[in-house]
N, C-alpha and C positions, 0 to 999 in steps of 0.2 A: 504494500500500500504506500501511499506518497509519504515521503522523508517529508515531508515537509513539515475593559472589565469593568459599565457602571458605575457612574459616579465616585470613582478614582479618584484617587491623585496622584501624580509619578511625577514627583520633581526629578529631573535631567540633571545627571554629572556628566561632564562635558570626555571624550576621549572619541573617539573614532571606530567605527566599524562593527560588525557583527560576522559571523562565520557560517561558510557554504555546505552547500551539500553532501551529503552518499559518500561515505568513502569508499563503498565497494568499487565504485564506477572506479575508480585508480588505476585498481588493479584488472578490472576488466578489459583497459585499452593500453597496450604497451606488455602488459604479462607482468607488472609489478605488485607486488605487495602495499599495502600504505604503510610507510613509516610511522614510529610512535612521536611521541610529543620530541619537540626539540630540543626542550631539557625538562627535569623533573621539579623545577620553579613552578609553584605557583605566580599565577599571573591574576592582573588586573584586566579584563576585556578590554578592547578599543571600546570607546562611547559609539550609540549607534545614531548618527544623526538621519532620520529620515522623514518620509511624506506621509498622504493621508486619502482616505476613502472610508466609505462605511455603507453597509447594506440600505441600499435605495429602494427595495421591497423586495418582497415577498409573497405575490401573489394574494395579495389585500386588496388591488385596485382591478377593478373588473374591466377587463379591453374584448371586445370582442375577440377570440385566435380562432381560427380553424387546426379541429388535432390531427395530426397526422393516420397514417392507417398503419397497419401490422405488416401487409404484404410486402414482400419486395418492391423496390419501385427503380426508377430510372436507372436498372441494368444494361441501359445501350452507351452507358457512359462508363469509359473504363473507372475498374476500383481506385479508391484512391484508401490507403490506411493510415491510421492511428492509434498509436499506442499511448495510453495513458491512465495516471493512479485510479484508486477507488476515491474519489475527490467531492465534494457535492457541488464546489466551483465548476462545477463541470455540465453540472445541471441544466441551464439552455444549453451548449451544445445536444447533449442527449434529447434535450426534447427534440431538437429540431430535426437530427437524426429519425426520430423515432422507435429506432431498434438496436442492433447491432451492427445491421445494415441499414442504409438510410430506403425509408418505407415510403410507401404510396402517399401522396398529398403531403411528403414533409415537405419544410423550411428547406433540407439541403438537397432535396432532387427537384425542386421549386428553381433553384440556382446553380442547379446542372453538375452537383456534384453526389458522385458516388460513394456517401463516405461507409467506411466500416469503422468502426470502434472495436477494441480489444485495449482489456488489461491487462497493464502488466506493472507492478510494483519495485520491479527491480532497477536502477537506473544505469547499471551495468549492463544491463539488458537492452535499455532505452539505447543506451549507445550503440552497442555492437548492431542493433537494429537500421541506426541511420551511418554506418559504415556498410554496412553490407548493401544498403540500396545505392550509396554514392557508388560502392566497387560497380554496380551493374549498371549502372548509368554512364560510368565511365569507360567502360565496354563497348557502346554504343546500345543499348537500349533503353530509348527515351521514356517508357514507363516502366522500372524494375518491377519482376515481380520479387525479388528476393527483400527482404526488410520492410521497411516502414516509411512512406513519406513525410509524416510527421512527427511527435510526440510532444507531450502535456508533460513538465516542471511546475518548482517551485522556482516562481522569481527570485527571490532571498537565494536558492542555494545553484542558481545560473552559472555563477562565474568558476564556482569548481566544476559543474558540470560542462562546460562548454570547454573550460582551457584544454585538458586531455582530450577529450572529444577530438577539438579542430586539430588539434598537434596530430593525432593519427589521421585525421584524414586530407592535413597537408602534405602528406608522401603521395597521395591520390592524387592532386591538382588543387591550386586556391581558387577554382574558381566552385572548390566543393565544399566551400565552410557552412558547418551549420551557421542559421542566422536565426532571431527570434522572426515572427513573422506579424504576432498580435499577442492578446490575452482573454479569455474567458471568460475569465473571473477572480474573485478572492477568497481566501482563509476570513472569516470575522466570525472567529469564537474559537472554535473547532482545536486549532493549533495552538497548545499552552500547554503551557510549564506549573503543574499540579505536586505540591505539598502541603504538610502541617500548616495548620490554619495562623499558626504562629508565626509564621512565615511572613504572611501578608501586613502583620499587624507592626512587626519588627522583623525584616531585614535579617540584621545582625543573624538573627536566631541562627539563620540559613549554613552560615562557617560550620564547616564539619560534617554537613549533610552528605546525605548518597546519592544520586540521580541517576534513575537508568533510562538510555535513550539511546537515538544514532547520532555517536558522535559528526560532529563538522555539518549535523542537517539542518534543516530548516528549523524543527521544535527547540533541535539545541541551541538554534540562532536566539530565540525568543528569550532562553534562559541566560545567555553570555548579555543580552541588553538588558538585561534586569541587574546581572551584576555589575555590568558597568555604571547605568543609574545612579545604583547603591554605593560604590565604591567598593565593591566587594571583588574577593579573590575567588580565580575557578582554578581548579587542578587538572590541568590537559593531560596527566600521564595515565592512563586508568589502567596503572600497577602498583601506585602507590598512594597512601593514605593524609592527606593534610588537612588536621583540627581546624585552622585559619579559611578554609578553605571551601567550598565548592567541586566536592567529588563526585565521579562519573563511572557507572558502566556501561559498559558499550552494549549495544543490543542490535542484532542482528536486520529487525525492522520496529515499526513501532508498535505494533502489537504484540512482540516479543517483549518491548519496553515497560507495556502496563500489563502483563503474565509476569514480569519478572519484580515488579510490586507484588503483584496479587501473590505469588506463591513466595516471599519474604527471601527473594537469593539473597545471600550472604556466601562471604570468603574473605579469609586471610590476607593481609597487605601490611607492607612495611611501612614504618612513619616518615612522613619527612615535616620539615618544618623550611621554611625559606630553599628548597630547593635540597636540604643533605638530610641524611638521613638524621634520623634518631637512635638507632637501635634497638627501638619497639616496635612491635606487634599490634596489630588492630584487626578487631574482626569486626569487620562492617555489614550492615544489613542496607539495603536499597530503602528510602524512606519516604521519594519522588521520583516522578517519571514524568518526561516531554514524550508528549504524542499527541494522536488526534484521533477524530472518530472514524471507527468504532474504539479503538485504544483511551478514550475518556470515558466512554459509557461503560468499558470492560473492569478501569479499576473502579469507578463508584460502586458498579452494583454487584458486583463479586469479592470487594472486602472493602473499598468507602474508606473513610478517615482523612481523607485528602479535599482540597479546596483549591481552584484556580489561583494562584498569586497573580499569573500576567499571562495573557494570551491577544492573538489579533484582532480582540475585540479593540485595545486600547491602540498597539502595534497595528494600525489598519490597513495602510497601503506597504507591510514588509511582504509580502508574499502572494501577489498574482499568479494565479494557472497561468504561464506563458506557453507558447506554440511554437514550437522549431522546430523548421526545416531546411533539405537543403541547396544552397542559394541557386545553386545552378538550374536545376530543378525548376523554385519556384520559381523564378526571371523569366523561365521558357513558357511557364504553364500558369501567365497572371493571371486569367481571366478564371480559372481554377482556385487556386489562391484566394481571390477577392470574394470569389463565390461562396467558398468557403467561410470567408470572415463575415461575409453581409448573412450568411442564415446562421452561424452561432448568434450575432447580436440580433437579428431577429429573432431568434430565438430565447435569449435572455431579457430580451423585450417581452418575450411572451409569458417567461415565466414571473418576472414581475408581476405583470400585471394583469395574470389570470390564474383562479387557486386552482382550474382545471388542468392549465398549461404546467403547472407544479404539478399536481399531481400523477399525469402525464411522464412528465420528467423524472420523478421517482419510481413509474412505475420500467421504463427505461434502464435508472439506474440497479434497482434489483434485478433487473435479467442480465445487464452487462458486466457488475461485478460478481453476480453470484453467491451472494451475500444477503441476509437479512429480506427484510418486504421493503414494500414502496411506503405505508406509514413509516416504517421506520426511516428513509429518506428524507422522507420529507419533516418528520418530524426535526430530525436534528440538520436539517438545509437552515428551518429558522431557528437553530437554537433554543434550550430550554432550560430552567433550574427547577431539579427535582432530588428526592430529597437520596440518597448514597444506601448503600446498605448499612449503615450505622445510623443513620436516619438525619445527618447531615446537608442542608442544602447544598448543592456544587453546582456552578453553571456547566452547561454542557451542549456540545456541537456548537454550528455557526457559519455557515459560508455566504456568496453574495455573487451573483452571474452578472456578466459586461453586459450591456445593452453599446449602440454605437458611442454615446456620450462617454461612458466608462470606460471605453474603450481607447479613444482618444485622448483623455485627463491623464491613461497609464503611461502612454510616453507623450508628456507634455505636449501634444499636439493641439489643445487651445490656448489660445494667448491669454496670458498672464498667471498660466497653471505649470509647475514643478512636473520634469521629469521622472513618475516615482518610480519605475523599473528602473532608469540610472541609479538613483538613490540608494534604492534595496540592493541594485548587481555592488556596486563600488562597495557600500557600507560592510557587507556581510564579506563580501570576497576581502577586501581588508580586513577583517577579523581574523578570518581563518589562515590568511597570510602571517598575521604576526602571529598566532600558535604554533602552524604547524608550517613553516615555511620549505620544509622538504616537499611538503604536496602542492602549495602552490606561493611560490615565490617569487610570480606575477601573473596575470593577467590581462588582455586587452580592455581597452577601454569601451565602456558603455555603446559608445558610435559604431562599434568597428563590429559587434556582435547583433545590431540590430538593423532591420531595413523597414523602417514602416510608409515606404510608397504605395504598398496594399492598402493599407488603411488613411493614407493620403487620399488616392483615388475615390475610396468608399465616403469622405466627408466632402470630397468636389461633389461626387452625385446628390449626398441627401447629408446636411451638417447640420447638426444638431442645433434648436433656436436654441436662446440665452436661456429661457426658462429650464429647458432640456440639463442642458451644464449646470445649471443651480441646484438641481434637485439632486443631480447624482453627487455632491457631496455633501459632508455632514454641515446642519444649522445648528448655532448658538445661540443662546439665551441668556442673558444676564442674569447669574444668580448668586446671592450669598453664603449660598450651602456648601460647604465644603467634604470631601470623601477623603476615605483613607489617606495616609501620605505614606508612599512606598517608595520614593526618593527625593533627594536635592539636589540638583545642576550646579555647582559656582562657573561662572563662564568669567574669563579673567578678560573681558573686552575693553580695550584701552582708549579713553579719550585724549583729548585734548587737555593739558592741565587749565583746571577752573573752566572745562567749557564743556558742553555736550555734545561736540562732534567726535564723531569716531575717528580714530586713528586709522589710516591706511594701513598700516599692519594687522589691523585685526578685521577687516576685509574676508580673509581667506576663513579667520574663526563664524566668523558671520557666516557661510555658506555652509560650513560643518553644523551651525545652531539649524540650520534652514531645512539640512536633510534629515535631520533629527526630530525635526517637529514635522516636517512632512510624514514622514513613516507613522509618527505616532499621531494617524491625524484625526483619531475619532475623541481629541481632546483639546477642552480650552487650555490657554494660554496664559500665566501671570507672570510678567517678568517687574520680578522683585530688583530695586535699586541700591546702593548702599555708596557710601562714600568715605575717606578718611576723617582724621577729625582735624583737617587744616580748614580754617574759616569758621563764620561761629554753627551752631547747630539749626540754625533757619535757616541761612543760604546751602546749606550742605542739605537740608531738607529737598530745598527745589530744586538743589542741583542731580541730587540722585534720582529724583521725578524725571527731571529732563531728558536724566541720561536713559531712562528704562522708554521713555517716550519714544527715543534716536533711535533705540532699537526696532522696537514697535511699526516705527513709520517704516523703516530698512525691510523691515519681512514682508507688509503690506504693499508695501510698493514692488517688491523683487516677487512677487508670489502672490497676486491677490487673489484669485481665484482658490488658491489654501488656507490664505488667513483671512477668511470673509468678515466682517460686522462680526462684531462682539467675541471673538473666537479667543483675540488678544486684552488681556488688564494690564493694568500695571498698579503697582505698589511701591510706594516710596517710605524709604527707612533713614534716610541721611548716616549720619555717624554713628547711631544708636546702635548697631548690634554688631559690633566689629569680629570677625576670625581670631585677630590678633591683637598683640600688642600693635600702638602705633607710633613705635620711639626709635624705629628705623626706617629708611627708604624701601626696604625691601618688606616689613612687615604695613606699611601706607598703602602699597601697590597691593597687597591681596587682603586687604580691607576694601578695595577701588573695585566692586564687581556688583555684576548682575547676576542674581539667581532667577530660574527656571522654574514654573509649576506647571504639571499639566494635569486638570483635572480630566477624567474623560466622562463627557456631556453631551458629545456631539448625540444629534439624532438615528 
């Protein structure tokens, strides 16, 4: 299944980055092993600075759809395949498909496409799949039947998936790179990082913990931005045991992740402390698990005790279904490609806005993954909090289908909205860079692994009105109520002395604060002011107003379609609550910042 939180609060420490996907796929392309951690330090995460979306519906608004039929349908069109997770982002595609094979009166033989759907969870598999169809395309035949022309990722774990990827199939030809092509949809709920409830309340608690999960995935992503957040340490080596720490086992997928909760694995590990041993012994039991569903509904209701701390409810745009394929391929066969794109978002049009067209689409998803019923799909498509087998409430599932507009917001293709597949690809591919930098020790850039001309073309036909783009992201409200606080940002943003302009040098911090709130974007915004105590404590008042304002106006302007009306506050402290002493230069300067809150409020 795919490697891939209400009136919140998660104040932002500021650091960079979040970590990729699947480590199998490593080894899958090249014949290598994945290396373990690069040393036995515990580490601080990169901060994850990202973007923002949040489920636009649900099948609550009634549109008239026509549903597709069962039978085979547009068979005179050669197949075209796809492979991808058991996902509920995935959900208009399926409907519009209708089956396994796209049926009579769908969405996708409506636009002339053939498609087949098949699953498949492994991403090593994913790979070897879009190698074998470049190898027979570069044969000469222009529709392989060997592999896959497409497949369905997690955005967040893209950047490991694609580097090894394109490295084996540049021995092929570059003009055979995977490229992303669009996205489907989102994780919003589903993908979280589930422990003791003590967890969520205080942080701290979390050092020492066990987590079992797929290291370098996507769920694990969610938990490295948590600890970044926090300021907390995670322990990449999972052979060794660190108190301080954020410990890991590794889990073969994710529902091996919440089996290996439920049935209490434990084993022996040696200690370390800052990277050296101790000479002790620890026997560890698994205490939390990242995963997703079914892997959240497996640990509640088969042993419970656990509680969402952070998943892509709050984390909204880290993790888009993306679609890649490859380039060669799709260039030659666009009017395939586009066809392709315009009946998933019509189709995620449909299932918004029709509870038939949902159910429909679950009824899809249980015959393509083979899995569960269609209530069950659809149940946890919209998320639900019901109570654990200890009788604890725990939220549970969550995902969110493109329609065109969503589609286009994903790679910033309306003006004055954030790139949030860049975002999520850099953010997370740095992360797992700085851990495990044997496996990926670079990267291509955002541009170089994406082509969205397909979806250029589909908003020259039919672009979304203004109302359209409004709705697909989340609204704020102005309100007083404040939720949990599960972290604090200090972003050291430097002005001008005595002035509220921003320094040129912290320019580049500004864009790190940018991607960070874009990711987390199903959340308001309070950027707390502070200042030294040179001058008296009234001008220092208005002055750390000003400065939290500079900010404010800086993201609304560079981003306004993410930070709409009221999304952003601000809060002015002046010299009142200083970090430090203020009887050095060096202790003035990190009294001289703006803190981070993000409640999550969006709609």
């Amino acid at each position: 299944m795919k490697l891939k939180p209400t009136g919140k609060l998660v104040i932002l420490i500021l650091v960079l980055g979040l970590a990729l996907g699947a480590w199998r796929l490593w080894g899958a392309i090249g014949g290598k092993i994945a290396p373990g951690a690069a040393n036995t330090a515990s580490v601080d995460p990169l901060k994850a600075n990202l973007p923002a979306l949040t489920n636009t519906g649900s099948g609550d608004e009634i549109v008239n759809v026509p549903m597709p039929g069962t039978a085979p349908g547009c068979t005179d069109k050669p197949p075209v395949r796809l492979l991808g997770y058991a996902w509920n982002a995935q959900m208009g595609m399926l409907f519009a498909n209708g089956g396994a094979q796209a049926t009579e009166g769908s969405l996708m033989c409506k636009n002339g496409v053939n498609l087949n759907f098949a699953r498949q969870d492994d991403n090593g598999k994913l790979q070897e799949a879009l190698v074998a169809f470049a190898t027979e395309l570069s044969q000469g035949n222009a529709n392989p039947e060997k592999g896959t022309h497409f497949v369905t990722i997690m955005g967040d774990g893209s950047a490991a998936f694609i580097k090894p990827l394109n490295d084996a199939l540049s021995r092929i030809g570059p003009e055979y790179k995977a490229k992303v092509v669009g996205a489907c949809g989102f994780s919003r709920g589903e993908d979280k990082l589930m422990g003791p409830a003590e967890w969520k309340s205080n942080p701290m608690a979390s050092r020492g913990g066990v987590v079992a999960g797929v290291l370098r995935d996507g769920d694990w992503n969610i938990a490295q931005k948590w600890l970044g957040d926090n300021g907390l340490k995670t322990n990449p080596d999972e052979k060794t045991y660190d108190p301080d720490a954020l410990n890991w086992v590794n889990a073969s997928d994710y529902l091996d992740a919440a089996q290996k909760y439920i049935a209490g694995y434990s084993e022996d590990r040696p200690v370390v402390r800052n990277g050296k041993p101790t000479g002790e012994t620890k026997h560890i039991v698994v205490n939390g698990v990242v995963t997703w569903t079914p892997g959240d509904v497996n640990a509640a209701t088969k042993k419970g005790g656990l509680v969402s701390i952070v998943s892509t409810k709050e984390y909204s745009s880290q993790m888009p279904c993306i679609i890649i394929g490859i380039d060669k391929w799709c260039k030659a066969n666009r009017s395939t490609v586009e066809g392709l794109l315009t009946a998933i978002a019509e189709g995620g049009a449909a299932v918004k806005g029709n509870p038939s067209a949902l159910q429909r689409g679950a009824e899809v998803s249980a015959l393509v993954y083979h899995e569960q019923d269609a209530n069950y799909w659809a149940k946890y498509y919209r998320g639900t909090t019901e109570n654990d087998a200890t009788g604890q409430p725990v939220e549970l599932g969550g995902s969110s289908v493109n329609a065109l507009p969503e589609m286009l917001l994903t790679f910033g293709l309306v003006k004055g909205s954030a790139n949030l597949f860049a975002a999520t690809y850099k953010v997370f591919g740095d992360i797992t860079a700085s851990q495990y930098p044997a496996l990926l020790s670079n990267f291509q850039p955002a541009d170089q692994v994406v082509d969205t001309s397909y979806l250029e073309a589909l908003a020259r036909k039919s672009a979304p009105s203004k109302g359209e783009v409004v709705k697909a992201n989340p609204t704020f409200v102005k309100s007083a109520k404040a939720g949990t606080v599960t972290s604090r940002a200090k972003w050291e943003i430097q002005f001008d002395t005595g002035k509220a302009t921003i320094a040129p040098g912290s320019k580049q911090l500004l864009e790190r604060l940018s991607r960070d709130l874009v990711i987390a974007g199903n959340t308001a915004v309070e950027l707390n002011g502070h200042t030294d105590n040179v001058g008296t404590p009234e001008k220092n008042m208005a002055l750390s107003e000003s400065r939290a304002f500079a900010v404010k106006r800086w993201l609304e302007n560079r981003y306004p379609v993410n930070f709409p009306e009221n999304r952003i506050r601000v809060s002015a402290h002046g010299s009142g609550q200083p970090l430090t002493e203020n009887s050095t230069p060096q202790g003035r300067a990190k009294n001289r910042r703006v803190e981070v809150v993000l409640e999550a409020s969006g709609k």
